[in-house]
Steps between C-alpha positions, in 0.01 A plus 500: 500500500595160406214353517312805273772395273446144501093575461545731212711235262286237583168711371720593209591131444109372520403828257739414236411120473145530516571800204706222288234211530227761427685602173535059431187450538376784294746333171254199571174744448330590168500824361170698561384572171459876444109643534300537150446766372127657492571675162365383195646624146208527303565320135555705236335549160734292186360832244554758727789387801482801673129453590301263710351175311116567571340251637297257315600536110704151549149301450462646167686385180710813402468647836799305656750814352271729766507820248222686748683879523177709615384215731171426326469146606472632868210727440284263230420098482787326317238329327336766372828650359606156326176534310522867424860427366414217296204624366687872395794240385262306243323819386884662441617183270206526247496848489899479441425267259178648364656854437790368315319319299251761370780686381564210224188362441211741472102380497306639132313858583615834549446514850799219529747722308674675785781379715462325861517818693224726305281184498387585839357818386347362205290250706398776737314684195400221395341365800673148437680652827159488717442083375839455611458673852160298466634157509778562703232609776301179478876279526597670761153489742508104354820433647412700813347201628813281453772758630235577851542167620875450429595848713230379788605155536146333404667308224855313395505658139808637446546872414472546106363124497259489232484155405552643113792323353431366162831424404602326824805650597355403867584871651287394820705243589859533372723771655743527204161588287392707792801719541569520094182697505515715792853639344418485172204697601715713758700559181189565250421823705782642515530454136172651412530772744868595247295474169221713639787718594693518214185487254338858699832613427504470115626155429182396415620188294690204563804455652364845696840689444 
């Protein structure tokens, strides 16, 4: 019994220092850094934060803000939407411009005597409407050419490039000139769409209220 005795505290006596120079050595060992995690947060858009920033509108100049709500950039070539924007954008500022204008300064004939928003109907009786639709036809198949190889890659024009800038403002090549007219054109249609609006609904003159 003794000897059991004797046996037993020495174990106990080897167990408990080979416990205390385990726990000294372990002070000596780095810390194992904790496992990444597989998750990635997906960035959010800076004009809408409670939706995804789609993909790809940071390589255009006024895209950066990533103001894409019904996802259209996923579904049709960026490209092709930079031109459609600017193109609608530049048509917006001179008719903005253009239907303002009328309503002070008015061309000699009868047919010019009638404010912005009847005008349309004038020119379809007319047929001025018809040269219009005319013209516009032949800029648009013209420029067909240009806007096919931008969306398919065979050229390096830029959407909305169309090396027609008589006053130099350099728009091709200068992003402050590039995203001054993609707001100011962002802008123009949402100001034309409000005269429209406010013209069908008997403000027909300006201010429009």
């Amino acid at each position: 019994l003794l000897l059991l005795r004797s046996s037993f505290r020495n174990q106990s006596m080897q167990a408990l220092v080979v416990a205390v120079l385990c726990g000294s050595a372990a002070a000596f060992m780095a810390p194992v850094a904790p496992a990444a995690s597989s998750v990635v947060v997906a960035a959010r858009s800076k004009a809408i934060p409670f939706l995804e920033a789609p993909e790809g509108l940071e390589a255009y100049v006024g895209g950066e803000k990533g103001f894409d709500p019904l996802g259209v950039s996923k579904i049709v070539p960026l490209s092709f939407l930079r031109e459609a924007e600017l193109k609608h954008g530049r048509v917006a500022m001179l008719a903005t411009v253009g239907w303002i204008f009328a309503d002070f300064v008015k061309l000699p004939g009868e047919v010019h005597q009638v404010s912005s928003l009847k005008a349309h109907d004038v020119a379809v009786a007319s047929g001025a409407m018809t040269q219009i639709l005319i013209w516009c036809g032949v800029i648009e198949f013209v420029s067909y050419v240009a806007i096919k190889g931008t969306v398919t890659g065979e050229t390096d024009r830029a959407p909305g490039d169309y090396a027609f800038d008589p006053l130099k403002f350099n728009k091709a090549t200068d992003p402050v000139m590039q995203l001054k007219e993609i707001e100011n054109g962002r802008l123009a249609m949402l100001a034309f769409s409000g005269i429209v609006t406010q013209a069908a609904l008997g403000h027909e003159t300006f201010p429009y209220m």
